[in-house]
Structure formats: structure tokens, C-alpha cells
VOKEDO-426414 format. One line per field, with one value per residue: residue number from 1; residue in three letters; x, y, z of N, C-alpha, C in turn. Coordinates in Angstrom, 3 decimals, always signed. Example, Ala and Ser with C-alpha at 12.3 -4.5 7.8 and 13.67 -1.06 7.14 Angstrom:
<recs>
i = [1_2]
aa = [ALA_SER]
nX = [+13.190_+12.850]
nY = [-5.690_-2.250]
nZ = [+7.800_+7.080]
caX = [+12.300_+13.670]
caY = [-4.500_-1.060]
caZ = [+7.800_+7.140]
cX = [+13.200_+12.900]
cY = [-3.300_+0.030]
cZ = [+7.800_+7.870]
</recs>
This chain:
<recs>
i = [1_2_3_4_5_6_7_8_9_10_11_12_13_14_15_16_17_18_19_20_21_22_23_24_25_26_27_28_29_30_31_32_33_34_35_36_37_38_39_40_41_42_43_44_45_46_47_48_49_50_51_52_53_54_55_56_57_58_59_60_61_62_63_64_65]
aa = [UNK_UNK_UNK_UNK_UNK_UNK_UNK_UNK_UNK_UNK_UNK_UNK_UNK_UNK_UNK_UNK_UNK_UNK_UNK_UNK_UNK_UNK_UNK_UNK_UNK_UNK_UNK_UNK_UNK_UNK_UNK_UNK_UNK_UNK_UNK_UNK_UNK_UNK_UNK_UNK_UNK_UNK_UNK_UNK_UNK_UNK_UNK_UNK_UNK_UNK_UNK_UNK_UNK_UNK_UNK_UNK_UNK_UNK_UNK_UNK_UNK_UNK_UNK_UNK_UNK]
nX = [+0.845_+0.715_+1.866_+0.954_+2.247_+1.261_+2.165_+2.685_+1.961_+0.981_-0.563_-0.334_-0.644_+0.305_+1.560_+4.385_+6.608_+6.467_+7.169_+9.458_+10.650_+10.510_+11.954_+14.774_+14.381_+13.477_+14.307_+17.815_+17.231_+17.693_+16.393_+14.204_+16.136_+18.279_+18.767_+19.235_+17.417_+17.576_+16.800_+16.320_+15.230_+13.292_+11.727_+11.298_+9.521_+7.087_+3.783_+2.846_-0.624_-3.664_-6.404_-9.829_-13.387_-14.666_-13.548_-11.784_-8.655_-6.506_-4.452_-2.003_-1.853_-3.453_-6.304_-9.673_-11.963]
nY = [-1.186_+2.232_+5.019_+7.976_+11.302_+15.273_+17.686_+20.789_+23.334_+24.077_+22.121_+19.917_+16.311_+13.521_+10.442_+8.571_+7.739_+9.446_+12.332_+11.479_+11.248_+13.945_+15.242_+16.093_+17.835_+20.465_+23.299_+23.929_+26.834_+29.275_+30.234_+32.275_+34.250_+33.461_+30.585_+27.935_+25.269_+22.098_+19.850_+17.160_+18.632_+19.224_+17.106_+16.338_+17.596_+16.947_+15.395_+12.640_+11.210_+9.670_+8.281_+8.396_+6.868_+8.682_+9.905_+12.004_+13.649_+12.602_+13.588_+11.157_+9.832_+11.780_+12.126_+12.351_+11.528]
nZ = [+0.000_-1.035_+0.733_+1.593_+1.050_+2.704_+1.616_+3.227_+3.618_+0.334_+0.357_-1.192_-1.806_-2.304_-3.982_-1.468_-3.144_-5.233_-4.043_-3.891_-6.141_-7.400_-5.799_-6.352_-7.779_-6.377_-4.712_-2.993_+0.140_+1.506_+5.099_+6.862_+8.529_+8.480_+7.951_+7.493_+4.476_+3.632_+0.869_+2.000_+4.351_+3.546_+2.634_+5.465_+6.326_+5.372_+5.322_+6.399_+5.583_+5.723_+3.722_+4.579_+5.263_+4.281_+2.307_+2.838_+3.528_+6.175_+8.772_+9.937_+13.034_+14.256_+16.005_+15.106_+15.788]
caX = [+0.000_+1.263_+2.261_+0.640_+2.428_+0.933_+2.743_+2.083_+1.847_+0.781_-1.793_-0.537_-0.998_+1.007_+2.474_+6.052_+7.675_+6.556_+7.759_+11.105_+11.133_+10.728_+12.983_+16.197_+14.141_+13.433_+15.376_+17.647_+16.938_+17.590_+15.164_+14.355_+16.743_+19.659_+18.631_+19.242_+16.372_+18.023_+15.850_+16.035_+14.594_+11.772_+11.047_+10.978_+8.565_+5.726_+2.917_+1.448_-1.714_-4.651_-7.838_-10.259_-14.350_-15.765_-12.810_-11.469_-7.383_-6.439_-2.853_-1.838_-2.092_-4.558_-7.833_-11.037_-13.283]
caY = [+0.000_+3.196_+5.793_+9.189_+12.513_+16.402_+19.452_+21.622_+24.858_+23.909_+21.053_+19.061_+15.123_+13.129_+9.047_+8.819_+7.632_+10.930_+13.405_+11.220_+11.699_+15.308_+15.780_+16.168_+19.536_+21.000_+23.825_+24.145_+27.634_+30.041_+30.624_+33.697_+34.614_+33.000_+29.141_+26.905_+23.883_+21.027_+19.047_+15.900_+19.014_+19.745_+15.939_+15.383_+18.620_+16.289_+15.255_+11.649_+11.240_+8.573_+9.190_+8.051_+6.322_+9.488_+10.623_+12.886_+13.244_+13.191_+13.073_+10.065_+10.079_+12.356_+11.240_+13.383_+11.291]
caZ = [+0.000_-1.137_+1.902_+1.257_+2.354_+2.006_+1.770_+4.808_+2.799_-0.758_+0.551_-2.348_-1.748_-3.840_-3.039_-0.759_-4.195_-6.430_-3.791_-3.912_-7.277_-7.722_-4.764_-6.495_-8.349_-5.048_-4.580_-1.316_+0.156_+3.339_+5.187_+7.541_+10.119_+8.437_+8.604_+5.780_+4.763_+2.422_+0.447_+3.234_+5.509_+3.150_+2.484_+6.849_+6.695_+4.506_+6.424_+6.105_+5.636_+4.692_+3.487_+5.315_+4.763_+3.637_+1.305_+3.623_+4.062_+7.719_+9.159_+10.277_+14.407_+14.712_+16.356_+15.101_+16.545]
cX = [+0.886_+1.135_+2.456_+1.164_+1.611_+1.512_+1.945_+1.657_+0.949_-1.316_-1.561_-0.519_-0.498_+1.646_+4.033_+6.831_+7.661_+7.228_+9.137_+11.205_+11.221_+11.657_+14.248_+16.049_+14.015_+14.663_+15.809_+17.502_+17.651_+16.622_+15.234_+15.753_+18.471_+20.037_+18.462_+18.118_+17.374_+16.453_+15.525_+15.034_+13.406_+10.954_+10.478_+10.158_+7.019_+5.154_+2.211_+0.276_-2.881_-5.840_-8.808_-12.006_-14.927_-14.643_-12.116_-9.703_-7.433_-4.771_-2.987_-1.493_-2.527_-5.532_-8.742_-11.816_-14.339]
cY = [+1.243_+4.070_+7.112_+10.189_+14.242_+17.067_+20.598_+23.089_+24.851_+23.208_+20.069_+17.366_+14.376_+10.965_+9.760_+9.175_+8.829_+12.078_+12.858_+11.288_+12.950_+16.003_+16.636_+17.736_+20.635_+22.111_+24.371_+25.836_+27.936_+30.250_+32.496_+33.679_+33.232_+31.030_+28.543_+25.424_+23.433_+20.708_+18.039_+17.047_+19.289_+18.646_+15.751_+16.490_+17.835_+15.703_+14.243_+11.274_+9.764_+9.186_+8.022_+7.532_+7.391_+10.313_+11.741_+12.573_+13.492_+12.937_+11.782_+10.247_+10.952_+11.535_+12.690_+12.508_+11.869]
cZ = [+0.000_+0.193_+0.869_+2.045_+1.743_+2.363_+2.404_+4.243_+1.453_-0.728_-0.184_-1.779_-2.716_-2.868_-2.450_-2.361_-5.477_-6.057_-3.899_-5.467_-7.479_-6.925_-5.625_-7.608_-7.405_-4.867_-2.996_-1.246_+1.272_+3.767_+5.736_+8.456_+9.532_+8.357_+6.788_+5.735_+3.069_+1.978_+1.259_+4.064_+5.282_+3.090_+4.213_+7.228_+6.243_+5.999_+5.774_+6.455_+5.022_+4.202_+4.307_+4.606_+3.834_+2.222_+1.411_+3.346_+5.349_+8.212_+9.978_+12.076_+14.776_+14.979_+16.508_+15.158_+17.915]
</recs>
């Protein structure tokens, strides 16, 4: 079973193995205040997720019940 992550900013939703593919386009950056994010720091920023009965995404250890 594929392992879904979403981009915390974007929302985008994509499988593990597509953001590891596009990874290596990813560009590294600075951020504010002088702080550098690699690409590993943007991939361990993704947020997995399932979808759930009604078609919902939800992060994975959340409980909205």
C-alpha cells in the first residue's frame, strides 16, 4: 500500500515515491533569520496522511473522533 504525504503549505498530496522523485528539483533555500532547509529538511517537513471512509485526508495520528 502506497504511503501518502501532504505538503504543509501547498496542501498538495502526492504518493512517498513521487515526492522522492521530484525531490532532487526541489530547490535548497535560506530561510528567515539566516537558517538553511536542504531538500532531506523539506522531504521530513511532509505530512502523512490517509484518506479516510468518507474521502477525507487526515494526518496520520490524529484522532477526530
Amino acid at each position: 500500500m502506497a504511503r501518502y504525504l501532504k505538503h504543509p503549505v501547498s496542501g498538495a498530496i502526492q504518493a512517498e515515491e513521487k515526492w522522492l522523485e521530484e525531490m532532487p528539483t526541489w530547490q535548497e533555500r535560506a530561510l528567515d533569520q539566516g537558517k538553511f532547509k536542504s531538500r532531506e529538511q523539506q522531504f521530513a517537513d511532509l505530512i502523512e496522511v490517509v484518506e479516510d471512509e468518507n474521502g477525507e485526508w487526515i494526518a496520520v495520528g490524529t484522532d477526530d473522533e
